[in-house]
C-alpha positions as a Markdown table, in Angstrom:
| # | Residue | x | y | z |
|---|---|---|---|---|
| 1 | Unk | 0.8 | -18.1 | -10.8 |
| 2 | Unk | 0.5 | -16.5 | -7.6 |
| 3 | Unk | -1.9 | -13.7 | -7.5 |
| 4 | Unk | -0.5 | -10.2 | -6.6 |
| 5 | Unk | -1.8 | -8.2 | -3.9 |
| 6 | Unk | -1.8 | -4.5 | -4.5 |
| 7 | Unk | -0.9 | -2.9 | -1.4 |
| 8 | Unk | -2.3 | 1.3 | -1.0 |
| 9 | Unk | -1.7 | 3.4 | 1.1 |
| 10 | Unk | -4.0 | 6.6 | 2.1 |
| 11 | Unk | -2.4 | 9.1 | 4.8 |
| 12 | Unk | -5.3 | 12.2 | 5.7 |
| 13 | Unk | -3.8 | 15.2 | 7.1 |
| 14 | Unk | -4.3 | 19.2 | 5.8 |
| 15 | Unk | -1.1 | 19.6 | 8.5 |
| 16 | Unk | 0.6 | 17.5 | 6.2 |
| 17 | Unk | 0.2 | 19.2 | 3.0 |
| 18 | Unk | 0.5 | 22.7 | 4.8 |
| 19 | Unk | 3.8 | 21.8 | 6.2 |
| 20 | Unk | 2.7 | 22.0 | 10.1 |
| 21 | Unk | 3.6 | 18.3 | 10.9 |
| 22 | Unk | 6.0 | 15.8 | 8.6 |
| 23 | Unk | 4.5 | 12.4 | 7.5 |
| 24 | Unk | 6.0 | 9.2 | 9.2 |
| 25 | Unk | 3.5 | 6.7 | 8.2 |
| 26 | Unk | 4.7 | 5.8 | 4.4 |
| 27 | Unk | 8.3 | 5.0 | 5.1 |
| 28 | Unk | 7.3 | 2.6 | 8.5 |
| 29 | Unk | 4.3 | 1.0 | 6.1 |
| 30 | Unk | 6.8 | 0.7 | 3.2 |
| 31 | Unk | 9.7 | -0.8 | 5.1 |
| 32 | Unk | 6.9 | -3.2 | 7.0 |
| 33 | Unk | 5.7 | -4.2 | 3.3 |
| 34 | Unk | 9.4 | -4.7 | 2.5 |
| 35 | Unk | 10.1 | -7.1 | 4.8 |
| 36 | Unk | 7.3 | -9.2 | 4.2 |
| 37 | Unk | 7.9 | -9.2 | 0.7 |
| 38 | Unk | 5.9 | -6.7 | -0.3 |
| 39 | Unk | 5.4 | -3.4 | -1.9 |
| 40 | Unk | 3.2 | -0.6 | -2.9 |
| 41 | Unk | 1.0 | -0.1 | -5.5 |
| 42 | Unk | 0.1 | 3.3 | -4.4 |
| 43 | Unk | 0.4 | 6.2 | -1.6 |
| 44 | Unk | -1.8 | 9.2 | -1.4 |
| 45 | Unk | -1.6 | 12.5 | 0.9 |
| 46 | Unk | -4.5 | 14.1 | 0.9 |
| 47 | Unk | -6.3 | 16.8 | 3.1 |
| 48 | Unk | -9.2 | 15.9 | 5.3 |
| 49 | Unk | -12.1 | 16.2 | 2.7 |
| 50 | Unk | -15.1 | 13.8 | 2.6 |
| 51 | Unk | -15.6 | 14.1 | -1.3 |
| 52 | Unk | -11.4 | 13.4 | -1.9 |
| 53 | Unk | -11.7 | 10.6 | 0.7 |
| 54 | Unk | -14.7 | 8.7 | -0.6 |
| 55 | Unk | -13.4 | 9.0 | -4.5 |
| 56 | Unk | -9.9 | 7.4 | -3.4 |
| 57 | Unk | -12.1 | 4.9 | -1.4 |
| 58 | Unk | -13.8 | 3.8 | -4.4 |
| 59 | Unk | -10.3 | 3.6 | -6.6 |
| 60 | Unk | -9.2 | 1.5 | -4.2 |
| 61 | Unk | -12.1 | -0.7 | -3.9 |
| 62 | Unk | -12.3 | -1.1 | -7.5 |
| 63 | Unk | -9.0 | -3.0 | -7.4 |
| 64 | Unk | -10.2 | -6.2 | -7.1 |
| 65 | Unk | -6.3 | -6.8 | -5.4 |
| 66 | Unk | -6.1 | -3.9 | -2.9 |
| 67 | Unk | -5.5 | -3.7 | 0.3 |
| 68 | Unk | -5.3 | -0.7 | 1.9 |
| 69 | Unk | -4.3 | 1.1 | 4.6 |
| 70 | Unk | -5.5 | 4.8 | 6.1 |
| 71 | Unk | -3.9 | 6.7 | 8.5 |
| 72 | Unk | -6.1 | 9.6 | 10.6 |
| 73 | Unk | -9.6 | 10.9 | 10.5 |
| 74 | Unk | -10.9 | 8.6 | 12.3 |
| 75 | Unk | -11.1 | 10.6 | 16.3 |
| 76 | Unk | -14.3 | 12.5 | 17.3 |
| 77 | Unk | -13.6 | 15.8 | 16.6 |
| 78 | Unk | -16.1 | 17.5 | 13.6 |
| 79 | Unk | -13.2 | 17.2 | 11.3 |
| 80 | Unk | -13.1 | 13.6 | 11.5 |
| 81 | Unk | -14.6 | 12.3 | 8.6 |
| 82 | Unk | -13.0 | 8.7 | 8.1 |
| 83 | Unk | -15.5 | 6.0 | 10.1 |
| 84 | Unk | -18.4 | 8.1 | 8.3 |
| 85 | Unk | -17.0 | 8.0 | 5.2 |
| 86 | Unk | -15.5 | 4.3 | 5.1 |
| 87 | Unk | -19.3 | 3.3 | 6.2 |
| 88 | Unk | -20.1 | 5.3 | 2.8 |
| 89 | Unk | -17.6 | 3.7 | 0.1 |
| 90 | Unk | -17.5 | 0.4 | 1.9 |
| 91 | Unk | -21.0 | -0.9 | 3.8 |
| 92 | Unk | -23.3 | 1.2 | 1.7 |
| 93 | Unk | -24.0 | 4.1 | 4.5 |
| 94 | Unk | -24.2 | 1.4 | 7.7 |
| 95 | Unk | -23.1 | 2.3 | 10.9 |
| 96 | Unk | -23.2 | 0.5 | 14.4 |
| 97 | Unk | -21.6 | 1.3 | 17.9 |
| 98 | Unk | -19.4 | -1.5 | 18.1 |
| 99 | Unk | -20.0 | -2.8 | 21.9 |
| 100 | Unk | -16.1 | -3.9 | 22.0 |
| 101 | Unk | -14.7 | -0.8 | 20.8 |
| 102 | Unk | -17.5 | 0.9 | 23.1 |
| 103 | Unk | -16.5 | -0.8 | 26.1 |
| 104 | Unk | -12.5 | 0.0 | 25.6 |
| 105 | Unk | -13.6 | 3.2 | 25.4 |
| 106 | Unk | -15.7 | 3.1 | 28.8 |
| 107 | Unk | -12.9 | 1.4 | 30.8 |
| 108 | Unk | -10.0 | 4.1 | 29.4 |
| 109 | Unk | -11.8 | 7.0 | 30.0 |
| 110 | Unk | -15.0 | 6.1 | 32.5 |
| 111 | Unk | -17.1 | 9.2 | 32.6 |
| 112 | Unk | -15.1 | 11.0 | 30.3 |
| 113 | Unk | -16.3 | 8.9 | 27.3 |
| 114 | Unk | -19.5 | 10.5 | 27.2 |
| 115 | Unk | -20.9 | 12.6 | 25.3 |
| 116 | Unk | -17.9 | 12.7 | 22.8 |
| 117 | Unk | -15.1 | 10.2 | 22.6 |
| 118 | Unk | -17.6 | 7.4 | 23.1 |
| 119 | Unk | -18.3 | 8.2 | 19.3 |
| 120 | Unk | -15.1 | 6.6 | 18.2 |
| 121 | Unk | -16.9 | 3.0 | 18.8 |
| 122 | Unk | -19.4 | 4.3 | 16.2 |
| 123 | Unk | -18.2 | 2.3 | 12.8 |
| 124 | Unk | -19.1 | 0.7 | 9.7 |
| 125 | Unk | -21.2 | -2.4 | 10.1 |
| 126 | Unk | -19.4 | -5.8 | 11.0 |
| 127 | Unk | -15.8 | -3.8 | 11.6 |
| 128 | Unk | -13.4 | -6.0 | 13.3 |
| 129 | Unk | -10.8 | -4.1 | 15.7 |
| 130 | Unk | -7.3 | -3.4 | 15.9 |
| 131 | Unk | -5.5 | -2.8 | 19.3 |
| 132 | Unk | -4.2 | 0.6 | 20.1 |
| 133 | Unk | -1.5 | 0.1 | 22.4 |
| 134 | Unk | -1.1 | 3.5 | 23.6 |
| 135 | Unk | -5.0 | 4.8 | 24.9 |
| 136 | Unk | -6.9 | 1.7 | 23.6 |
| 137 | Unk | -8.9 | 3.6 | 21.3 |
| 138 | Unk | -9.2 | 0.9 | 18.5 |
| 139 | Unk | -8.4 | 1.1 | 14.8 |
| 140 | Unk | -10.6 | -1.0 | 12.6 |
| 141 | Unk | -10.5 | -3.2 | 9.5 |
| 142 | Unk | -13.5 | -4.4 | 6.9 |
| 143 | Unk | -13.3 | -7.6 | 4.5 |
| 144 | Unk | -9.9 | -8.4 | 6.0 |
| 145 | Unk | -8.3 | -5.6 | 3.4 |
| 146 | Unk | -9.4 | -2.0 | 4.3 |
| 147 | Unk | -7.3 | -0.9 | 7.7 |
| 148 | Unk | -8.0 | 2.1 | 9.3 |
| 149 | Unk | -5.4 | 3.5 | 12.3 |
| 150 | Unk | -5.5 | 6.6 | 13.9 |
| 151 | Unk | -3.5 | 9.7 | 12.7 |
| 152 | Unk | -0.7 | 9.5 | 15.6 |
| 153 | Unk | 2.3 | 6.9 | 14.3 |
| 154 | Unk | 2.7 | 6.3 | 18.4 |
| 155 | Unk | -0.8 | 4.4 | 18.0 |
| 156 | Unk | -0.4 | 3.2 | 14.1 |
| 157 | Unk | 2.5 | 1.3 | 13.7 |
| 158 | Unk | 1.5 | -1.3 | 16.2 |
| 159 | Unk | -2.1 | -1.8 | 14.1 |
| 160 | Unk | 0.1 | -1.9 | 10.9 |
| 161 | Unk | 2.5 | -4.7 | 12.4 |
| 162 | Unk | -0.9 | -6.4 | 13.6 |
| 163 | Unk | -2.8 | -6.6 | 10.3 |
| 164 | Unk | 0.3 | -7.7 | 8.0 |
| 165 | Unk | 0.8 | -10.7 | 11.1 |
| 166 | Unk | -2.3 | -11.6 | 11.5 |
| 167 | Unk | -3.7 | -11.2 | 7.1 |
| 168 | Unk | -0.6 | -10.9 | 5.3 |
| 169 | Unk | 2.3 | -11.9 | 6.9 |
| 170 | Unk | 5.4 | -13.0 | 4.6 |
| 171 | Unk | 4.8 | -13.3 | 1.0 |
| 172 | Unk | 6.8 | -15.7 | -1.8 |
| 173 | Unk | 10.2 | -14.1 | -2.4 |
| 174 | Unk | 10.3 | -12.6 | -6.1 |
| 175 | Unk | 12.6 | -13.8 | -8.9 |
| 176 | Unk | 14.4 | -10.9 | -10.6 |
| 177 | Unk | 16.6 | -10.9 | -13.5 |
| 178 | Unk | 18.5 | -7.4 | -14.5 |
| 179 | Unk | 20.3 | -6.2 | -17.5 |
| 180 | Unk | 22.3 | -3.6 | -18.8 |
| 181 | Unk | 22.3 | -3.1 | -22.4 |
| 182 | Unk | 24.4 | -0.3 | -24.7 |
| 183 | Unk | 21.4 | 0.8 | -26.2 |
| 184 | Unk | 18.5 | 3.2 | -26.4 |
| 185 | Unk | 14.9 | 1.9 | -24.9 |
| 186 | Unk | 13.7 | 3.2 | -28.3 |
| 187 | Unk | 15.6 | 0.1 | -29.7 |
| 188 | Unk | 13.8 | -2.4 | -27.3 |
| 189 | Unk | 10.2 | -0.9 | -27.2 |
| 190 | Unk | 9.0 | -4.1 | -30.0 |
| 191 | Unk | 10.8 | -6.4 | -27.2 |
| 192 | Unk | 9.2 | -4.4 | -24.4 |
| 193 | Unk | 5.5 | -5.2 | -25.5 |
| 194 | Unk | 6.1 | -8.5 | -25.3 |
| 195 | Unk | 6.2 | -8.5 | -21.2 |
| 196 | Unk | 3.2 | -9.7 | -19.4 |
| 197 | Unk | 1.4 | -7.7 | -17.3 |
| 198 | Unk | 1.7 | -9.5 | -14.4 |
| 199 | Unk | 5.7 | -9.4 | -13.8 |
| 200 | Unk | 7.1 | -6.7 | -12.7 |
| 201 | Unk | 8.8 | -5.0 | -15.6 |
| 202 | Unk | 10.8 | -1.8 | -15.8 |
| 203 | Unk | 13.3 | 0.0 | -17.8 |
| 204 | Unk | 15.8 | 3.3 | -16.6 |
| 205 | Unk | 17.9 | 5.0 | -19.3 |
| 206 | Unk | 21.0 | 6.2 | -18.7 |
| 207 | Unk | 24.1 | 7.9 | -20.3 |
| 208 | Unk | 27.2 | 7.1 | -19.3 |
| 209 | Unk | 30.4 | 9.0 | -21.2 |
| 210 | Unk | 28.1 | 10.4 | -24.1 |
| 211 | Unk | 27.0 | 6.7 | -24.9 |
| 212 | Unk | 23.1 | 5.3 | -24.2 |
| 213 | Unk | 22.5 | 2.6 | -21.4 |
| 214 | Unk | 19.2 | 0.9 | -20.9 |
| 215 | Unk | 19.0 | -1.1 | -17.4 |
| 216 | Unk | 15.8 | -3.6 | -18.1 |
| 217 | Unk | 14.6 | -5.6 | -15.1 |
| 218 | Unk | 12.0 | -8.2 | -15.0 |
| 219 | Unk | 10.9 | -9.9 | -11.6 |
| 220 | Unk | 8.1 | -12.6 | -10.8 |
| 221 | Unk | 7.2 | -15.1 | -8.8 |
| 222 | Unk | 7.9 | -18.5 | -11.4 |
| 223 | Unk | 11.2 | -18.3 | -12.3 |
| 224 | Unk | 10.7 | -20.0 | -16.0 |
| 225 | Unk | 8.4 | -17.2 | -17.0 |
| 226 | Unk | 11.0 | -14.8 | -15.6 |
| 227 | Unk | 14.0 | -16.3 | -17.8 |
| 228 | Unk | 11.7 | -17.2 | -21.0 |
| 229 | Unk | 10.6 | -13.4 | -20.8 |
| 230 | Unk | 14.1 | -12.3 | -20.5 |
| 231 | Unk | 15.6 | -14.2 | -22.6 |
| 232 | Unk | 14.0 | -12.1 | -25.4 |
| 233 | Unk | 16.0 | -9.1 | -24.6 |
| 234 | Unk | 19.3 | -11.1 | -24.6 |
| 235 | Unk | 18.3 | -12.8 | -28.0 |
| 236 | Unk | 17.6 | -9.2 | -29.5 |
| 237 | Unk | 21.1 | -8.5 | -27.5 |
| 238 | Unk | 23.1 | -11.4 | -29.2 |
| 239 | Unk | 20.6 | -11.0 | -33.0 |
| 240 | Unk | 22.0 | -6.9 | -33.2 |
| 241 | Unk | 25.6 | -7.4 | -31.4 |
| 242 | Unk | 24.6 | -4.9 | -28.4 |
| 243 | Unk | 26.7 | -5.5 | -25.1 |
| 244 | Unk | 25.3 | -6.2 | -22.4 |
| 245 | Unk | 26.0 | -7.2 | -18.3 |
| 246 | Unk | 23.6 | -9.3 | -17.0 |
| 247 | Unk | 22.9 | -9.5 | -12.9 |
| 248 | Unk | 20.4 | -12.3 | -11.1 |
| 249 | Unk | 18.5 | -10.8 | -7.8 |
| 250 | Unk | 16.0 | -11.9 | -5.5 |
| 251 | Unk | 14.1 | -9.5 | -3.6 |
């Protein structure tokens, strides 16, 4: 069985929430994820506040699967909280001017670096880099999982592109079996509990003409486990004379 990876997303912006500035960076990350065969396992918008950044750190972290990525917060203005608070949920308070990051720094902006943007090579310990292609102020990464890109999509989506080529670039296509049944889900719930964790398993009602539908679909990456799983809902199917169309997809 192929493990999952559990791909997060974390996009810090108050403009965001208070309607001053639309997000682009779910829909680029989500149709980059796509294409790789991918998906998300979360998003979150949130404002730029320390506390709400380090707890949804930590959530992440604790998913032994994640891999994330953050977008903003991490510039050197005082409102900047992400390279100080990534150094917090992820190398126990460490920081360290990174001399790479410092010296791309140097060479875009000579005597202009100093005494601010020079802070932006400031970074949790043993941070590895990602290019910036617009001003050459890096992103970062830790552990190979936890991406951090700057707030602008101009300078983002490049970083994005680069850690899913370089750590995660095209994953197993999936296996997925769907089904329409003329039924309520209350009917299959006994059936429902039988699914294992570990496919991807999900169920939409629908009324069509006055009469219950229930479109189950089950996806994985071992096609066996995908049919001997399914084959439950068509044996409860065929065992209480329910209709049903079935459909075979890979995505």
């Amino acid at each position: 069985m192929m493990k999952k990876v559990n791909f997060y997303s974390v996009i810090i912006g108050t403009e965001l929430l208070n309607g001053r500035r639309k997000d682009a960076h779910f829909s680029f990350l989500n149709e980059q994820l796509l294409k790789r065969n991918w998906e998300h396992k979360a998003s979150f918008v949130i404002e730029d506040d320390p506390k709400l950044m380090f707890n949804i750190f930590n959530l992440i972290k604790n998913d032994e699967n994640s891999v994330m990525f953050c977008f903003g917060g991490i510039g050197s203005t005082p409102d900047d909280y992400t390279r100080q608070t990534a150094a917090r949920a992820f190398t126990d308070y460490k920081m360290e001017f990174n001399e790479k990051a410092k010296s791309l720094i140097i060479n875009q902006f000579g005597e202009e670096a100093y005494p601010h943007r020079v802070n932006m090579a400031y970074l949790p310990i043993s941070a590895k880099l990602l290019k910036n292609v617009v001003n050459n102020v890096p992103g970062f990464y830790l552990e190979n999982r936890f991406f951090f890109t700057p707030g602008f999509p101009s300078m983002s989506q490049s970083m994005v592109i680069e850690a899913l080529d370089t750590h995660y670039p095209i994953s197993r296509e999936k296996y997925k079996k769907v089904m329409t049944i003329d039924t309520s889900e209350n009917d299959l719930i006994e059936t429902m509990k039988k699914m294992p964790e570990h496919l991807d398993f999900a169920s939409l009602p629908k009324i069509i003409n006055d009469k219950r539908k229930v479109v189950i679909s089950l996806g994985g990456y071992d096609k066996a486990e995908v049919d001997k799983y399914f084959d439950l809902f068509i044996r409860y199917c065929e065992e209480n004379k329910k209709d049903y169309i079935l459909k075979d997809i890979n995505f």
